[in-house]
C-alpha positions as CSV (number, residue, x, y, z in Angstrom):
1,X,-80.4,-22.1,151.1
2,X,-77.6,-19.7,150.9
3,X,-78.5,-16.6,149.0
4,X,-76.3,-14.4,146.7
5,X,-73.8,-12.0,148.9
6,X,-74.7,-9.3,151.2
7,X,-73.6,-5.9,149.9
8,X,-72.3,-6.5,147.0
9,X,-68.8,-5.2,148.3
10,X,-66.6,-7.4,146.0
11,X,-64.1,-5.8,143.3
12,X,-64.1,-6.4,139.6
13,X,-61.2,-8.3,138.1
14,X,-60.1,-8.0,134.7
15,X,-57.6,-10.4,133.0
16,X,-56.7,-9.3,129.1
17,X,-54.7,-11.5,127.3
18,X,-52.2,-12.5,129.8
19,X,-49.3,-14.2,129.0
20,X,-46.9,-15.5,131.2
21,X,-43.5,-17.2,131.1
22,X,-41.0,-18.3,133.4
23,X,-36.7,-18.5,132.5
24,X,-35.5,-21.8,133.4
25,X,-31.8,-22.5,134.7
26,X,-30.9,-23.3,131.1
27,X,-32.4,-19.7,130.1
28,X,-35.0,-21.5,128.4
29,X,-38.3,-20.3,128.6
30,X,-40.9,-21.9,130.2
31,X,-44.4,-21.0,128.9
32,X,-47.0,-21.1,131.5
33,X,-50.1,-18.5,130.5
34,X,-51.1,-18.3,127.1
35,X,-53.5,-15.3,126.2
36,X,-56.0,-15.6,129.0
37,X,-58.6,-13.2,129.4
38,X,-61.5,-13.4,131.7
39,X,-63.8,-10.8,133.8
40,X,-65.1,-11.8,137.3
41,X,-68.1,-9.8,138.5
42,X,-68.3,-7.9,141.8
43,X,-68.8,-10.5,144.5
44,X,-68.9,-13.6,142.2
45,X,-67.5,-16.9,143.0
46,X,-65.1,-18.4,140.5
47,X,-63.3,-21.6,140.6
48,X,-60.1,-22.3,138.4
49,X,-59.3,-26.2,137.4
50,X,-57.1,-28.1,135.4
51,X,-54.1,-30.0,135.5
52,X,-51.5,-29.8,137.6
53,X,-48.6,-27.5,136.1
54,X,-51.3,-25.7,134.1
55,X,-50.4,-22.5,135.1
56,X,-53.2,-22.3,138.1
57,X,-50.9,-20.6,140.8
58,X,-49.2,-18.4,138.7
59,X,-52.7,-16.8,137.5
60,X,-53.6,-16.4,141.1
61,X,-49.7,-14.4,142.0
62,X,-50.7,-12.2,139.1
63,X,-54.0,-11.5,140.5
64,X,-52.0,-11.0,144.2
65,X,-49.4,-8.8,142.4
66,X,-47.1,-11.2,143.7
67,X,-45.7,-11.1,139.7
68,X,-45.8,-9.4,136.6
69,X,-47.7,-10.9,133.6
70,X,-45.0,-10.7,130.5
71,X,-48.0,-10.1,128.3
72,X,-51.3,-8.7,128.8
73,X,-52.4,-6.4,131.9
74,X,-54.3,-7.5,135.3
75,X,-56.3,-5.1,136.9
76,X,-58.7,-4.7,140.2
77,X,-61.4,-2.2,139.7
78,X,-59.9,-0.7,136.5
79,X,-56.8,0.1,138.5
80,X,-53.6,-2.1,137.2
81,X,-52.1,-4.8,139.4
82,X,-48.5,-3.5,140.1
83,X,-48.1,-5.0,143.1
84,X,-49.5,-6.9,146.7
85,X,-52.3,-4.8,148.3
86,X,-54.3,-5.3,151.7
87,X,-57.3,-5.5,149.6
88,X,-56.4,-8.8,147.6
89,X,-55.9,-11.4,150.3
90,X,-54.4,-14.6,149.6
91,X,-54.4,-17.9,151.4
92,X,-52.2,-20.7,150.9
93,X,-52.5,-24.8,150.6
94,X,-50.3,-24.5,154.4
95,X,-51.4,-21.8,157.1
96,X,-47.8,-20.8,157.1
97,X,-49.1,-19.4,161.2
98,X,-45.9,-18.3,163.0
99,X,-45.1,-20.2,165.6
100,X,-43.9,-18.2,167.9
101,X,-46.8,-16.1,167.4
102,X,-50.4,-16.6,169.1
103,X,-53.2,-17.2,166.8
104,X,-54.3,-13.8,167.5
105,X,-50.8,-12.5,167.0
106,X,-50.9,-14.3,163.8
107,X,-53.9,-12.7,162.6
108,X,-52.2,-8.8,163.6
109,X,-50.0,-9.5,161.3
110,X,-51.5,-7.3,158.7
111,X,-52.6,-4.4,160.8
112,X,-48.8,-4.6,162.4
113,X,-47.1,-4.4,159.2
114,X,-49.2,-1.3,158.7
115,X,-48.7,0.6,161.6
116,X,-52.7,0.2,162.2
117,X,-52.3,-2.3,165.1
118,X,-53.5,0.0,167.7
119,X,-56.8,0.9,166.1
120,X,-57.8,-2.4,164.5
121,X,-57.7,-4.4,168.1
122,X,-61.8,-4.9,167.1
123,X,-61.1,-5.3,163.8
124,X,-58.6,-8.6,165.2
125,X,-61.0,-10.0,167.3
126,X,-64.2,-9.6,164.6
127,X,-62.2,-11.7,162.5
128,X,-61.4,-14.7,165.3
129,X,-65.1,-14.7,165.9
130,X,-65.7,-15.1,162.2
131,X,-64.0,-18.0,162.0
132,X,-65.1,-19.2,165.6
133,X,-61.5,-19.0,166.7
134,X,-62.4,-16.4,169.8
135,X,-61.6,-19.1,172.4
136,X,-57.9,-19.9,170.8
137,X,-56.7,-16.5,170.3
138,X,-54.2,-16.9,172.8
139,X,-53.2,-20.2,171.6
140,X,-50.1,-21.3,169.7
141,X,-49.8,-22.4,166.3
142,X,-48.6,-26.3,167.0
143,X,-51.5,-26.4,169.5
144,X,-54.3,-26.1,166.7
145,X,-55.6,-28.7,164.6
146,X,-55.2,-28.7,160.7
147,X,-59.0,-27.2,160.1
148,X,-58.2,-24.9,163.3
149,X,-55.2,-23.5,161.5
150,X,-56.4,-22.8,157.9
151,X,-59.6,-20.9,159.9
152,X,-56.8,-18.6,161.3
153,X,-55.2,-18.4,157.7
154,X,-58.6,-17.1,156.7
155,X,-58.9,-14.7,159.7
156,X,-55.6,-13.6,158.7
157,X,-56.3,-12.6,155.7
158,X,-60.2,-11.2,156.3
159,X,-58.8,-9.4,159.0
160,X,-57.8,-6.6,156.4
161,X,-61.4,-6.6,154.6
162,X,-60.4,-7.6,151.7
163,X,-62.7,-6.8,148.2
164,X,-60.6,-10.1,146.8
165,X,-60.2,-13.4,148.4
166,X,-57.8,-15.5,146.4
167,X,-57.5,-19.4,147.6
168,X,-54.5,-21.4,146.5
169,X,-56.3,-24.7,147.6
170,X,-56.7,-24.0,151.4
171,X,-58.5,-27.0,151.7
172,X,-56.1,-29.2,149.7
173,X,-54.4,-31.1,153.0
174,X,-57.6,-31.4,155.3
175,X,-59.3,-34.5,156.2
176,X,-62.8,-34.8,153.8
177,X,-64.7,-33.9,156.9
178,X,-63.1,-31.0,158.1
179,X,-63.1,-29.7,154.2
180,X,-66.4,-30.3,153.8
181,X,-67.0,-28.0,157.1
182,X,-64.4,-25.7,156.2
183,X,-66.6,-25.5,152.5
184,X,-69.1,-24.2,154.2
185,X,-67.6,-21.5,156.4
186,X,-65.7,-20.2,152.9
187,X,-69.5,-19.8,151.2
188,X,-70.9,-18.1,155.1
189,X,-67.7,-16.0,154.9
190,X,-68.1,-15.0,151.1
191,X,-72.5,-14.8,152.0
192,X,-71.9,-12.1,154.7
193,X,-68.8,-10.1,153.6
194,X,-69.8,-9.7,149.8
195,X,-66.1,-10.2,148.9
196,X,-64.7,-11.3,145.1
197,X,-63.5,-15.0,145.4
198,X,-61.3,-16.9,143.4
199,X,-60.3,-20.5,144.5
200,X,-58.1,-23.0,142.6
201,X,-58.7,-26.8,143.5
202,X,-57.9,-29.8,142.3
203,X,-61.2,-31.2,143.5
204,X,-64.0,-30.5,141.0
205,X,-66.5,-31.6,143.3
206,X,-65.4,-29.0,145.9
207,X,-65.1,-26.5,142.9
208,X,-69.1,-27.2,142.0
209,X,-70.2,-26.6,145.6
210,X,-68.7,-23.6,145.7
211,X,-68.5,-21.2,142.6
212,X,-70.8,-19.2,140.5
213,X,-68.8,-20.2,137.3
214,X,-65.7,-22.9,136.8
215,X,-62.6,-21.8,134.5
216,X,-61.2,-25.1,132.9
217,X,-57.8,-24.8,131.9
218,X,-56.4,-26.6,129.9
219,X,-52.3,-27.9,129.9
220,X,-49.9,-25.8,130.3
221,X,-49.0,-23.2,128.4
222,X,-52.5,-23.0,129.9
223,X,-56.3,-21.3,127.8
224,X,-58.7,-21.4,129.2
225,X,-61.0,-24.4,127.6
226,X,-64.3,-23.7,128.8
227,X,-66.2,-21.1,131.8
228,X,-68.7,-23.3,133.0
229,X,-71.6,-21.7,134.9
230,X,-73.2,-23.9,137.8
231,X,-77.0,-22.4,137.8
232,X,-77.6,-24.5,141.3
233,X,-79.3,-23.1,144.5
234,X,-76.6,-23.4,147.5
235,X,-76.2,-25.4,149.4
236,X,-75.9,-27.9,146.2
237,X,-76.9,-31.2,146.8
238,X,-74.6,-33.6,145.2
239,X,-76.8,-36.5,144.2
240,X,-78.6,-34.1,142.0
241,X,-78.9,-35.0,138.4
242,X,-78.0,-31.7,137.4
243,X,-75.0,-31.5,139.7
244,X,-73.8,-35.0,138.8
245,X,-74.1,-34.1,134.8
246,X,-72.0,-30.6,135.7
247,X,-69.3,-33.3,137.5
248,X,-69.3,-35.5,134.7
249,X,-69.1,-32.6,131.9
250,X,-66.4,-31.3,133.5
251,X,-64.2,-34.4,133.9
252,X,-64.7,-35.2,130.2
253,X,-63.2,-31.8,129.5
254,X,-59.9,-32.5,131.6
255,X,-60.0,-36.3,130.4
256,X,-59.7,-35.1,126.6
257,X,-56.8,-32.8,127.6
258,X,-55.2,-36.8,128.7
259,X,-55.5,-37.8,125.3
260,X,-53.0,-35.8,124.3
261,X,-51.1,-35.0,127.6
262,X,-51.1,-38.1,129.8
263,X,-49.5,-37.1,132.8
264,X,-50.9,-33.5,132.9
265,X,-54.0,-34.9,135.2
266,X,-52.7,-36.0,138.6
267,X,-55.5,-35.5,141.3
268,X,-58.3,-34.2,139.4
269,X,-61.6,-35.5,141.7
């Protein structure tokens, strides 16, 4: 069984009525958010689903500071998101490794950028062995296998010690094998650092494993429909009547939204 998070060393995040629009080539715009507020605990596990287009990503760049909600204020800890910090790491869908870079080069990215690279040499290899890439820090990029690669997106981004870990579906292009192992070494990771996570996924079975809570969105301009807790001792058994009904709830939520948006539900699983 995997047990609520050591130390507790997560941050609090606090979304208040965030709005969010984008202006289209025609200077049209394009509503995306609309009035989302939700608190994550220190340390909790939340999941974000919906349709695709609901507005998932652009929630998870104002959480990185990556943008600027037009309505409504973000903020870490009670201090406002105003822009990309060390502490609120983000992983991607692609690694996005450089390949010209070694996988351990890769991972210095952060402390380089810094000017910390000569003190967090440690720090670089604690995060390879993390992700049980300390035998392929010296390899290249195009040598590593999809799995391999997102662990050093992972190590890349823990490598900072982040109190946030924000996941734009890491797993979203793996094999179902090497996601279902990479599932696992996300809840170990979140287990023994403590950090705030907050994944988006198309794959509500994936999102059930994983979270404390799930955040249903609905089409964009996206609300949120419903937070649904998931009350289940880890690992979660998926045959479990309990779990299965979660599934099943959840899916009729996104499969009302089809009534009145067909296309809106694309790989919802």
């Amino acid at each position: 069984m995997v047990s609520e998070p050591l130390g507790q060393q997560g941050a609090a995040i606090d979304i208040r009525n965030v709005t969010q629009a984008f202006r289209t080539a025609g200077d049209v715009d394009l509503p995306v958010l609309d009035d989302i507020s939700l608190r994550v605990e220190p340390g909790e596990f939340v999941a974000l689903v919906g349709p695709s287009g609901s507005g998932k990503s652009t929630l998870i760049r104002l959480l990185a500071g990556l943008d600027r909600p037009l309505f409504g204020t973000v903020s870490v800890d009670g201090a406002p998101v105003t822009g990309p910090d060390p502490s609120r790491a983000l992983v991607f869908q692609d690694p996005t490794l450089l390949p010209w870079r070694s996988v351990r080069d890769n991972v210095a990215l952060g402390p380089q950028a810094r000017g910390t690279l000569g003190r967090s040499q440690q720090r670089i290899d604690d995060a390879l062995a993390l992700v049980g890439l300390s035998d392929f820090a010296r390899a290249w990029p195009a040598q590593l296998s999809g799995g391999m690669a997102q662990r050093a997106a992972l190590a890349r981004a823990l490598v900072n010690d982040p109190t946030v870990l924000l996941l734009d579906e890491p797993l979203g292009k793996l094999d179902a094998l090497t996601r279902r192992g990479l599932q696992g070494e996300l809840l170990r990771l979140w287990h023994d650092r403590g950090f705030t996570a907050v994944l988006i996924t198309h794959d509500v079975t994936e999102a059930l494993v994983l979270a404390d809570r799930l955040v249903v969105l609905s089409p964009r301009p996206a609300r949120i429909r419903e937070v649904v807790p998931v009350d289940l001792d880890r690992p979660r058994d998926q045959s479990d009547p309990a779990f299965v009904a979660l599934r099943a709830h959840i899916l009729d939520l996104l499969d009302e939204e089809l009534t009145t948006t067909p296309d809106a539900l694309e790989s919802i699983t």
